[in-house]
DRENKE-448307 format. One record per residue (C-alpha): x, y, z; residue in three letters; residue number from 1. Coordinates in steps of 0.1 Angstrom, whole numbers. Last residue first. Layout:
BEGIN
PT    px    py    pz lodren fimi
PT     X     Y     Z    ALA  NUM
...
END
This chain:
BEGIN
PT    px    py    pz lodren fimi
PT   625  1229   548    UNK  590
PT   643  1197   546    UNK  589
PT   627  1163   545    UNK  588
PT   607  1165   513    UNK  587
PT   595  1132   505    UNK  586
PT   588  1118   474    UNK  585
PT   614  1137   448    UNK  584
PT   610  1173   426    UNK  583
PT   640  1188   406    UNK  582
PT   626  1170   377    UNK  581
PT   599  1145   378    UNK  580
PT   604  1108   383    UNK  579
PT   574  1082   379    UNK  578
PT   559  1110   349    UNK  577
PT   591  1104   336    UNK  576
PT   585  1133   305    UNK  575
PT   581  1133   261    UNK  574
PT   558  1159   264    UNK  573
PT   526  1131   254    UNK  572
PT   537  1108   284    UNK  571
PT   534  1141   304    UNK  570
PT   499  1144   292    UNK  569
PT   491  1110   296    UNK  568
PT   499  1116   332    UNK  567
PT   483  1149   345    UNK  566
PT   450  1136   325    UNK  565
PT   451  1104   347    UNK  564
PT   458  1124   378    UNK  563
PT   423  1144   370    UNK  562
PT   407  1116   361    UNK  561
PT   411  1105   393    UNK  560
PT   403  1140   410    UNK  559
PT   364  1135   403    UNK  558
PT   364  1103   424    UNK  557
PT   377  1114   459    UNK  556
PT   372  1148   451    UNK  555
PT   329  1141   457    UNK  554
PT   325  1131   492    UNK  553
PT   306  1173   501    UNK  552
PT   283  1155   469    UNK  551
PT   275  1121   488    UNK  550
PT   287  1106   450    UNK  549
PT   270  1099   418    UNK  548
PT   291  1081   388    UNK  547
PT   311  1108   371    UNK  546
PT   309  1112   334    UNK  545
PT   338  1128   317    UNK  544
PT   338  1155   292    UNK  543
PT   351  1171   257    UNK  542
PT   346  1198   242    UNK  541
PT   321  1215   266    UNK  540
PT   305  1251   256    UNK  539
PT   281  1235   232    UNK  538
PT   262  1217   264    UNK  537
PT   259  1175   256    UNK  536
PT   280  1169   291    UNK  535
PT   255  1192   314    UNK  534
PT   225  1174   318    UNK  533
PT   252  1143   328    UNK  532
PT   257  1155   358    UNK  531
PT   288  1135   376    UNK  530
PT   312  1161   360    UNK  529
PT   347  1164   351    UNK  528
PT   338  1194   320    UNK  527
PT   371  1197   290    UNK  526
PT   370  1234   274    UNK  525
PT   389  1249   258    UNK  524
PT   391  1286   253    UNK  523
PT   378  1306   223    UNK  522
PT   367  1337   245    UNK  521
PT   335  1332   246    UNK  520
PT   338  1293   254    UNK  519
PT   358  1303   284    UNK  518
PT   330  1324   296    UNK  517
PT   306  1299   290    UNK  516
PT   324  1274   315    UNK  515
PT   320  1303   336    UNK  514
PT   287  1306   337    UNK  513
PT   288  1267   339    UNK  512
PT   302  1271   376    UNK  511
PT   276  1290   382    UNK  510
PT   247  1267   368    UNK  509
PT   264  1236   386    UNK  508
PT   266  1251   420    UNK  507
PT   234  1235   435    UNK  506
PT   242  1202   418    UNK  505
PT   279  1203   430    UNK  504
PT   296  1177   411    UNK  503
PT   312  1200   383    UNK  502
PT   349  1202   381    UNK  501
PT   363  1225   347    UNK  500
PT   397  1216   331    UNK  499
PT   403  1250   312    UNK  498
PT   426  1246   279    UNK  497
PT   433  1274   257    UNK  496
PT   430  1273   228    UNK  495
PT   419  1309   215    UNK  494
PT   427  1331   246    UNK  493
PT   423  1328   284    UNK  492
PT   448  1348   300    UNK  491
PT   426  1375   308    UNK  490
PT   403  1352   324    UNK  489
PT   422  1350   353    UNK  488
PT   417  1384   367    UNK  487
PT   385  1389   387    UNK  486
PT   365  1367   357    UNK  485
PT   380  1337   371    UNK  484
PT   369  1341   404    UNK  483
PT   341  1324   399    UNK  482
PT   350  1290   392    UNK  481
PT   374  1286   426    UNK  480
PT   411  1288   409    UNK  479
PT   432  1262   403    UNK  478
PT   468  1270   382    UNK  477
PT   487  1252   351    UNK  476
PT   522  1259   341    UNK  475
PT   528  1225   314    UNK  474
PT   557  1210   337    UNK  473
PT   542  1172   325    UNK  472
PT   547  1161   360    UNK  471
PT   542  1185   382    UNK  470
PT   526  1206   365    UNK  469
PT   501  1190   358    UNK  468
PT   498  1169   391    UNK  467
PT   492  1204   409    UNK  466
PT   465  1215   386    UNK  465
PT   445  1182   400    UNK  464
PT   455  1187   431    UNK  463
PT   436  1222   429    UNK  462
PT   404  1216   408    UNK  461
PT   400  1188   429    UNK  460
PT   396  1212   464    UNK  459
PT   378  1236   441    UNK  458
PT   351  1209   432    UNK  457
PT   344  1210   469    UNK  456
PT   330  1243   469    UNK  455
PT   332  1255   433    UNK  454
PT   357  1240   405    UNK  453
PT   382  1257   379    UNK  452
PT   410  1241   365    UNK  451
PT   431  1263   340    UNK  450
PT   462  1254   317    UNK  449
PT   495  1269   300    UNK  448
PT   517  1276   271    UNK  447
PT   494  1246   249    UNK  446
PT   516  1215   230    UNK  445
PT   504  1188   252    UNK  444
PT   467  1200   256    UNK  443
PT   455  1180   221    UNK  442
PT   471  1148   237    UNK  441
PT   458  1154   270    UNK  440
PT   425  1156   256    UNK  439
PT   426  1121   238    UNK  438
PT   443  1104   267    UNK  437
PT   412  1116   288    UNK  436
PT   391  1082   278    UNK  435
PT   410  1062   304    UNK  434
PT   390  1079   328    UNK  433
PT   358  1056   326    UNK  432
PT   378  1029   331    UNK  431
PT   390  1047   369    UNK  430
PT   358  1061   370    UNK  429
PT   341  1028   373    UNK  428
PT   370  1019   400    UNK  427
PT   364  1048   419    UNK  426
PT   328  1040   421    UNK  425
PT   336  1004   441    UNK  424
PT   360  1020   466    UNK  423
PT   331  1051   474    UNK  422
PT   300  1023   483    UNK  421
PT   314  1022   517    UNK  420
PT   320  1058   522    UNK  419
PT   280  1069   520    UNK  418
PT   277  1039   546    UNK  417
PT   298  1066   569    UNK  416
PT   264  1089   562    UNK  415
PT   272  1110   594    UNK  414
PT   239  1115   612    UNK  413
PT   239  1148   627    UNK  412
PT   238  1140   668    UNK  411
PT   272  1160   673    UNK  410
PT   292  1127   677    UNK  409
PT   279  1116   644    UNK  408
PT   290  1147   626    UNK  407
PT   328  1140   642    UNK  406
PT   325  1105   631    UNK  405
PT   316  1114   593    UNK  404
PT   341  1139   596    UNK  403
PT   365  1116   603    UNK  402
PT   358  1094   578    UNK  401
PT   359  1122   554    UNK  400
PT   394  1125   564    UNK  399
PT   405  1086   564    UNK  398
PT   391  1085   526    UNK  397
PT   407  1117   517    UNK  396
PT   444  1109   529    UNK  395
PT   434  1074   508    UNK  394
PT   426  1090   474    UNK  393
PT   457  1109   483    UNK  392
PT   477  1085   487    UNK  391
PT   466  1067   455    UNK  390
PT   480  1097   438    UNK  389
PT   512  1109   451    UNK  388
PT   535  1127   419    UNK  387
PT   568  1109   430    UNK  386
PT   556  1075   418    UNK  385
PT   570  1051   444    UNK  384
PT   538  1045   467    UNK  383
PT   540  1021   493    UNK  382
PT   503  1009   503    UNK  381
PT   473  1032   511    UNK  380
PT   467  1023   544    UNK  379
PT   462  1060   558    UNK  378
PT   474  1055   596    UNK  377
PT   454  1075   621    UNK  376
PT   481  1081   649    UNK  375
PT   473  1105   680    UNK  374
PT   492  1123   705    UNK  373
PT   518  1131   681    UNK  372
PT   558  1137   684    UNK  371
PT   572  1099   671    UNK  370
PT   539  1098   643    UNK  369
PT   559  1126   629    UNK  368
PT   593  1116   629    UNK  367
PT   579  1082   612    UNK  366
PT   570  1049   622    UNK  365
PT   537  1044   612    UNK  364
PT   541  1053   573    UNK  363
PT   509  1068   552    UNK  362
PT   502  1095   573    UNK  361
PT   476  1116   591    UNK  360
PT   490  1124   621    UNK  359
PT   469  1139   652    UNK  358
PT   481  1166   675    UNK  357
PT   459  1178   709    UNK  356
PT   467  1215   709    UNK  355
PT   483  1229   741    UNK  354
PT   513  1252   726    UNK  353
PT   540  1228   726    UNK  352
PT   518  1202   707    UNK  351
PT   509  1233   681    UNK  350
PT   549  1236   674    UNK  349
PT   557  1200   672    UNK  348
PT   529  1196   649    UNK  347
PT   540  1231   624    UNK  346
PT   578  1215   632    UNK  345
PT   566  1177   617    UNK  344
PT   545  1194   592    UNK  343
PT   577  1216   577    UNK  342
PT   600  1188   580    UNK  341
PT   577  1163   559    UNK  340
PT   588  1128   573    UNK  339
PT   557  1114   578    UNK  338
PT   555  1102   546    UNK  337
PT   517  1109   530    UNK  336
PT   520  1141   555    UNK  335
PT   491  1154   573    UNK  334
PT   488  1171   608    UNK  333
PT   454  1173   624    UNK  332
PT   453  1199   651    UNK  331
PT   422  1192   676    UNK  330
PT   416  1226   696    UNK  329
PT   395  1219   724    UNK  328
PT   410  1255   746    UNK  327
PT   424  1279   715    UNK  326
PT   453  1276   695    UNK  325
PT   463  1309   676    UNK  324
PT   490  1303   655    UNK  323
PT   522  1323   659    UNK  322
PT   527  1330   617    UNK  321
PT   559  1310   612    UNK  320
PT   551  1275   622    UNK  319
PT   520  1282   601    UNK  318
PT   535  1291   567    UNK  317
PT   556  1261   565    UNK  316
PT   527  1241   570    UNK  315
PT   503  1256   548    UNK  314
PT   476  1265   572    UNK  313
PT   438  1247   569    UNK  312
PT   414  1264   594    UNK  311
PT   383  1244   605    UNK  310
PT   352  1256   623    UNK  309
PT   328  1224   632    UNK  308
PT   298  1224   616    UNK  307
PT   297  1187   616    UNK  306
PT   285  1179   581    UNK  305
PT   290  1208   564    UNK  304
PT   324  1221   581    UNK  303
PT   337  1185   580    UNK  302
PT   331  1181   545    UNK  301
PT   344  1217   533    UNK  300
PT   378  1213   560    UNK  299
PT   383  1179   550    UNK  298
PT   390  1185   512    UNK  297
PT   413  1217   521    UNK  296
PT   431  1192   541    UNK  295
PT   434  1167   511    UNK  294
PT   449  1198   495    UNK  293
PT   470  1204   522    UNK  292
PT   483  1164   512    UNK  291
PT   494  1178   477    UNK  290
PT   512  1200   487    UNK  289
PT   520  1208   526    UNK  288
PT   504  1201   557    UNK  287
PT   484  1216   583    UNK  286
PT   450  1212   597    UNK  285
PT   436  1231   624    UNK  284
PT   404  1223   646    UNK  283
PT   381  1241   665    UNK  282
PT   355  1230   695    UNK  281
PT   365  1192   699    UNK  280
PT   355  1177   730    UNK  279
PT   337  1146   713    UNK  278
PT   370  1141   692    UNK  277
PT   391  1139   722    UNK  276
PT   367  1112   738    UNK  275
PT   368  1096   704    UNK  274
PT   407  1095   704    UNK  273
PT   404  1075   735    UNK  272
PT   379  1049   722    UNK  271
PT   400  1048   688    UNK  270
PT   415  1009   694    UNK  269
PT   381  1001   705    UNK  268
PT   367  1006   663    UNK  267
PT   332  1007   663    UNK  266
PT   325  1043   664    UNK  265
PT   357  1050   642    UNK  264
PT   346  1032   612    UNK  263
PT   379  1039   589    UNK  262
PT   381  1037   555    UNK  261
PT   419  1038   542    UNK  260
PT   420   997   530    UNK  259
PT   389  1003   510    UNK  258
PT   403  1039   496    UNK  257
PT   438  1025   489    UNK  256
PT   418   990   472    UNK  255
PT   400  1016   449    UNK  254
PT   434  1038   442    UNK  253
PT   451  1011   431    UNK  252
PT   450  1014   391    UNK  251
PT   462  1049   402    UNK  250
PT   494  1032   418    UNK  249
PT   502  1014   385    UNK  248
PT   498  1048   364    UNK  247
PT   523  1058   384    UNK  246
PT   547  1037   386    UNK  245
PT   553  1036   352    UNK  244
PT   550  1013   317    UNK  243
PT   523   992   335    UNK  242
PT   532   950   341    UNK  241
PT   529   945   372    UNK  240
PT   553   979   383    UNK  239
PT   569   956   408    UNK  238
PT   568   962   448    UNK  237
PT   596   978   467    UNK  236
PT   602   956   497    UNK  235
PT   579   956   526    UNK  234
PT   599   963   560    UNK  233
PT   570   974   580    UNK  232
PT   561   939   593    UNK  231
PT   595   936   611    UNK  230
PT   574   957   634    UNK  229
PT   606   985   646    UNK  228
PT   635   975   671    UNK  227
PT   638   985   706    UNK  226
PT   664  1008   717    UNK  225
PT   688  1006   745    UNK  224
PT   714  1035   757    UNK  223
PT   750  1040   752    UNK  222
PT   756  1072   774    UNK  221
PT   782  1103   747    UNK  220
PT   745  1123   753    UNK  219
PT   728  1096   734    UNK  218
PT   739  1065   721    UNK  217
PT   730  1034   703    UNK  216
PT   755  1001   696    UNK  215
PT   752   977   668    UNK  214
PT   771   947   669    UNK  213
PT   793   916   649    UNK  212
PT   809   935   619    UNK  211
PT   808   967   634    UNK  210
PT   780   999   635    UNK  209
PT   782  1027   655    UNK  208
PT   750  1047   659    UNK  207
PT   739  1086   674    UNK  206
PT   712  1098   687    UNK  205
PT   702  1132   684    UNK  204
PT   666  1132   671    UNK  203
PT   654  1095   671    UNK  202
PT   674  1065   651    UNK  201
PT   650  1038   641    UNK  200
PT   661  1003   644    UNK  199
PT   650   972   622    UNK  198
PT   658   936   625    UNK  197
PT   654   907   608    UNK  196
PT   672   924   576    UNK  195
PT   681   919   539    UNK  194
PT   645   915   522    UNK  193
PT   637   953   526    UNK  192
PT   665   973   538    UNK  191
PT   666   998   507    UNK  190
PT   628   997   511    UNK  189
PT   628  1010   548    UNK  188
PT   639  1042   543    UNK  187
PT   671  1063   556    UNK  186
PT   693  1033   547    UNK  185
PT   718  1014   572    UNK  184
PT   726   976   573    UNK  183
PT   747   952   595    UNK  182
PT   760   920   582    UNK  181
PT   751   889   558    UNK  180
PT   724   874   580    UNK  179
PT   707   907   586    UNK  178
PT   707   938   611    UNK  177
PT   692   972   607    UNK  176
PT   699  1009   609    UNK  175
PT   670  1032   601    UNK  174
PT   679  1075   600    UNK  173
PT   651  1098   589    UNK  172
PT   661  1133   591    UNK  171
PT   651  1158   622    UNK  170
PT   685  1148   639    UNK  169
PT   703  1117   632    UNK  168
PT   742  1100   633    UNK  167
PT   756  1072   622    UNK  166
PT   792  1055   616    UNK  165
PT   801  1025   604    UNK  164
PT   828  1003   615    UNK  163
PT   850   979   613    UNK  162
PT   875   998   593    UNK  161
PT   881  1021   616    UNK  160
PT   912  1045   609    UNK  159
PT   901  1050   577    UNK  158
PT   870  1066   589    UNK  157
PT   833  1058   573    UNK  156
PT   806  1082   579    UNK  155
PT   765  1079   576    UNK  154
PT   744  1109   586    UNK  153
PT   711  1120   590    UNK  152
PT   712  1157   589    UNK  151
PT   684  1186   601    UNK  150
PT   697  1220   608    UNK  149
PT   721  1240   632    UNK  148
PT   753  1216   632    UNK  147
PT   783  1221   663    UNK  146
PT   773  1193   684    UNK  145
PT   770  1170   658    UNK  144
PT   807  1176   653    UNK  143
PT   815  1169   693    UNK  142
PT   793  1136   687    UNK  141
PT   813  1127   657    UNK  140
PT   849  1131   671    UNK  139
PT   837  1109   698    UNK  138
PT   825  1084   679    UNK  137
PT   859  1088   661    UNK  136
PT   880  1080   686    UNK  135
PT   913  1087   675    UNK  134
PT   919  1124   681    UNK  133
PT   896  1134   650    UNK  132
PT   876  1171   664    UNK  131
PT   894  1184   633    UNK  130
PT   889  1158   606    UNK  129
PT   852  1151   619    UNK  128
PT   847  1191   615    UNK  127
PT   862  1191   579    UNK  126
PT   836  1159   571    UNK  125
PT   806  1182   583    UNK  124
PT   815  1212   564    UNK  123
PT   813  1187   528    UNK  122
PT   774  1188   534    UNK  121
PT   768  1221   529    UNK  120
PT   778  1217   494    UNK  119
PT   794  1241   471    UNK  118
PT   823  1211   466    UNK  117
PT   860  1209   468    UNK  116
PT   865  1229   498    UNK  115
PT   898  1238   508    UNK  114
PT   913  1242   543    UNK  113
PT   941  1268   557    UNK  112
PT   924  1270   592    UNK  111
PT   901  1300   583    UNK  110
PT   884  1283   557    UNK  109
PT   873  1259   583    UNK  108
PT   861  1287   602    UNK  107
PT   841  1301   568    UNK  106
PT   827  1265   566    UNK  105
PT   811  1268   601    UNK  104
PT   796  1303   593    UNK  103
PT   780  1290   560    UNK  102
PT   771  1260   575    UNK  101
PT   752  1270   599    UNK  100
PT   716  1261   582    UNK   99
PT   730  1225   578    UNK   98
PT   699  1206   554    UNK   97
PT   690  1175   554    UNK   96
PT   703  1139   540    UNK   95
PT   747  1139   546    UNK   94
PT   768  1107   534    UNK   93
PT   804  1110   546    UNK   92
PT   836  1098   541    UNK   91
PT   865  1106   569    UNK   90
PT   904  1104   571    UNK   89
PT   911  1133   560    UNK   88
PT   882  1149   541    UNK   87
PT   858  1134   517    UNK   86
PT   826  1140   506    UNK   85
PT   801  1113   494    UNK   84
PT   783  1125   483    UNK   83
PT   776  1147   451    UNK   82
PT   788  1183   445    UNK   81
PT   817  1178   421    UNK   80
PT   794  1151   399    UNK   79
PT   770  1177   395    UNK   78
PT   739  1191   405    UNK   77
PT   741  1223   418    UNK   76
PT   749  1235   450    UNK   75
PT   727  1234   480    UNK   74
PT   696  1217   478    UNK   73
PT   704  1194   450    UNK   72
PT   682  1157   453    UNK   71
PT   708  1135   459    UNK   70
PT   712  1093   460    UNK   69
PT   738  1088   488    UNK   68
PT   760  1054   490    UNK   67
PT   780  1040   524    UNK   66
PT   808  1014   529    UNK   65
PT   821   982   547    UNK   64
PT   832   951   525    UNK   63
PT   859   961   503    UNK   62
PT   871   947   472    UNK   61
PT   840   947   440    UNK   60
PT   855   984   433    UNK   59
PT   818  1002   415    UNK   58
PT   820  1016   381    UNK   57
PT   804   988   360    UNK   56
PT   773  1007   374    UNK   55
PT   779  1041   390    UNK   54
PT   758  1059   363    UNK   53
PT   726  1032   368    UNK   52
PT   722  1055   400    UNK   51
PT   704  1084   381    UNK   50
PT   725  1114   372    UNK   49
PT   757  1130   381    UNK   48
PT   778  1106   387    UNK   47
PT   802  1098   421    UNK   46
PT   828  1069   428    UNK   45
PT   848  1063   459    UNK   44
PT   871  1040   471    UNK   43
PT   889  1048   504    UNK   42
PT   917  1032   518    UNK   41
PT   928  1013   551    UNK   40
PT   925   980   539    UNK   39
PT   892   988   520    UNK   38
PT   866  1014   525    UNK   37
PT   838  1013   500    UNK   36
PT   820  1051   492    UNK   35
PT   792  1054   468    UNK   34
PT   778  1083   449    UNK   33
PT   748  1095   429    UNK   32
PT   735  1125   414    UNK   31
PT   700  1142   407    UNK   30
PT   675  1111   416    UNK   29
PT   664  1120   446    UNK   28
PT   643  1102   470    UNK   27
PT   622  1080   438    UNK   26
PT   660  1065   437    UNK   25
PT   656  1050   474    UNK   24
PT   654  1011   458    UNK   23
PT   681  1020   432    UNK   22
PT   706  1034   460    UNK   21
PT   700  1002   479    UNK   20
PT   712   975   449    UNK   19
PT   736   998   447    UNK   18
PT   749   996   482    UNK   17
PT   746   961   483    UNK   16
PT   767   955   449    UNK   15
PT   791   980   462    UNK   14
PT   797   960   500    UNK   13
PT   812   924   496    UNK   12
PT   796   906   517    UNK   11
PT   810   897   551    UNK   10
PT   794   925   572    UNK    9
PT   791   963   568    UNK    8
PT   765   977   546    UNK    7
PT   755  1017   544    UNK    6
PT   724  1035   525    UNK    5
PT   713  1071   521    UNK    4
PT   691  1085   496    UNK    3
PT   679  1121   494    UNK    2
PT   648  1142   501    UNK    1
END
């Protein structure tokens, strides 16, 4: 959820670490801090708020140090609880979350010492102080010893000023080495441009970094590690002349979808994940937000074109609720990072208890593609926006082509050409969509919002609620269309705005029964539909005209103008739709 970076080499270090901080921003944006140790003393500097706070701030001495952008977990946010922490001799940087740390801190208490922070993250430079005998690798494997959680971790000591520590367990961790020196970050884009090498750190390993090497250990043995496709380290790409992120990323949603497509009968590099997919009986998907509603999505197309039962489990929920896993059980684990901690336990979990585990994600070498049996890489391109978009366009296009495959291998046909044609109609929605700003001006001022759908509809109904309120913080919920009337409807009054999905031709007269019921009750009404026999009705205010899809296809083109009403409506509230409060792109803690 946070930012970490850390330089050491001949350069001076603060206007690398910024430079860093600004490219892992979209991790957390709540406070900022960096750390430079020069001739034996620390400099540090903290804000609260975005990483432009520290600039003109920074010492330009000093050529070793770590920087943390936060997103608040525990404590507020304020310049008192941003990283770095110091204690003694030590600065450090902390991503995850210490679920000991209340016990831990109470034993430092106990010692006489004082805690300037509400952080869990200050514990950790108390225990480097105490275990410090002069060897501070040592000191930080006998305090990693000691944490209950998830931390990636970068330390400076005063006593070593060549070098920089690391440390990593069930938190992204890269180190890397350039021309100018030795790098850390716990994303690629803070490295991108600056390296020719790139590590990643695996659960319990731990990193020293000097001027002239970079050593990797394990169990207190120095071990080997090879580096990571020098291909992956893309730097952060421009906004090409859009306002936001955001809106940029939708405008690729056709080339996501292209790139995302995947024919898996012809495809040699699947052969052995086709033998698993031919023995499939059941399978589970879990994942969280936004990409469980791409799941959602893939259990209605698989179930109609494979008939294959599939159960969809809120990560976080699923590690928790001792999941059944039968024999031929296929669990599909999605996250757009890889890095999601609930998903990577929920797949850990299912792996442990027989299931065959295959990750859906957007980034090839994460945690979660490190514990998988299977990789199915969505191509969708680095997304900063926070709210995902063109990732889930592209979670869906690797998903239906999965079922397609799945129905192919059970002798009922498939339609993957169906898919082919799907990149060109999203962009022909993605003009036609433009037309929403109108809507999502008259919505801006409204207490809350509706989206209703039936069958698949209900899978767009829900991500497209979720970028609502995400992003323009208007509360907003998606319900299937008829169960409205089994409580909802009560808070429809004069007004009120009710998004309604309609690609379902055999659906389309219920779901307009409760389009009507909206209208009765002075509601709203704005109808996402590919049939146009429906857009002239005197219940709709305003619509949108779908181009026709494989119907069970159809959330990969009716949720675009979904996202596009999410963000002109958080334009119209004033909001960053790129960056929206107490939210960030990848949640790495649970």
């Amino acid at each position: 959820m946070c930012g970490i970076v850390g330089y050491i080499g001949k350069a001076p270090a603060a206007p690398i670490l910024l430079d860093g901080l600004k490219k892992l921003e979209y991790r957390g944006y709540d406070s900022a801090g960096v750390a430079v140790l020069h001739e034996g003393k620390l400099s540090v500097v903290r804000k609260k708020g975005r990483v432009k706070e520290l600039e003109g701030c920074l010492e330009p001495t000093g050529s070793v140090g770590i920087g943390h952008t936060r997103w608040a977990t525990h404590g507020e946010p304020s310049e008192r609880n941003a990283h770095p922490h110091v204690y003694g001799k030590f600065a450090v940087v902390h991503n995850g979350i210490l679920e000991n740390y209340h016990a831990l801190k109470r034993e430092c208490e106990e010692r006489g010492e004082e805690f300037l922070s509400e952080t869990d993250s200050e514990t950790v430079a108390h225990l480097l102080s105490f275990y410090y005998e002069g060897d501070a690798l040592s000191a930080l494997q006998k305090t990693t010893a000691r944490l209950k959680g998830s931390y990636a971790l970068a330390v400076l000591c005063t006593d070593h000023p060549d070098s920089l520590f690391l440390a990593r367990e069930k938190s992204p961790l890269i180190a890397g080495v350039g021309e100018e020196g030795l790098y850390a970050a716990s994303d690629v884009p803070a490295l991108a441009g600056k390296c020719h090498l790139l590590y990643s750190l695996s659960d319990g390993e731990l990193a020293e970094l000097t001027r002239k090497s970079l050593r990797f250990f394990r169990g207190g043995e120095e071990i080997e590690k090879l580096p990571l496709c020098v291909e992956t380290m893309g730097d952060i790409p421009e906004k090409g002349g859009y306002a936001h992120y955001m809106r940029k990323e939708m405008g690729e949603i056709g080339s996501a979808i292209a790139n995302s497509l995947v024919d898996f009968a012809s495809e040699e590099r699947f052969f052995d994940f086709n033998r698993v997919l031919c023995q499939t009986e059941y399978i589970q998907i879990v994942a969280c937000g936004t990409a469980y509603h791409s799941g959602i999505a893939a259990k209605y197309a698989i179930e109609s074109l494979a008939r294959i039962p599939v159960d969809v489990t809120v990560a976080s929920e699923y590690r928790y609720c001792d999941p059944i896993i039968r024999a031929g059980t296929l669990v599909i684990a999605v996250s757009q990072s890889g890095e999601t901690a609930d998903t990577i336990a929920a797949a850990r979990l299912a792996k442990e208890r027989g299931a065959t585990v295959a990750a859906v994600t957007n980034v090839p070498y994460s945690s979660l593609t490190e514990i998988s049996d299977f990789v199915l890489e969505t191509r969708a391109g680095r997304e900063i926006g926070v709210a995902a978009t063109k990732s889930f366009n592209a979670q869906l296009a690797l998903l239906y082509s999965l079922a397609a495959e799945l129905a192919r291998t059970r002798g009922r046909g498939g339609n993957f050409q169906a898919l082919r044609l799907i990149p060109a109609l999203s962009e022909r929605v993605l003009s036609e969509a433009e037309g929403i700003k109108n809507f999502a001006l008259g919505i801006a001022g409204a207490k809350s919002a509706y989206f209703i759908g039936r069958g698949a509809d209900y899978c767009a109904a829900l991500e497209g609620s979720l970028k609502l309120k995400e992003i323009s913080y208007l509360p907003s919920e998606g319900y299937p269309a008829g169960e409205l009337k089994h409580g909802t409807l009560a808070l429809i009054e004069k007004g009120t705005p009710v998004v309604a999905i309609l690609t379902q031709s055999a659906l389309a007269e219920k779901t307009m029964n409760s389009v009507s019921e909206v209208y009765a009750r002075g509601g709203k009404v704005l109808l996402v539909t590919s049939l146009p026999e429906y857009t002239d009705r005197k219940e709709v205010e305003e619509s949108i005209l779908l181009p026709r899809c494989e119907e069970v296809f159809s959330p990969i083109l009716s949720v675009i103008p979904l996202q596009m009403l999410a963000y002109y409506t958080a334009l119209a509230r004033g909001n960053d739709p790129d960056k929206p409060r107490n939210l960030a792109k990848s949640v790495t803690v649970e």
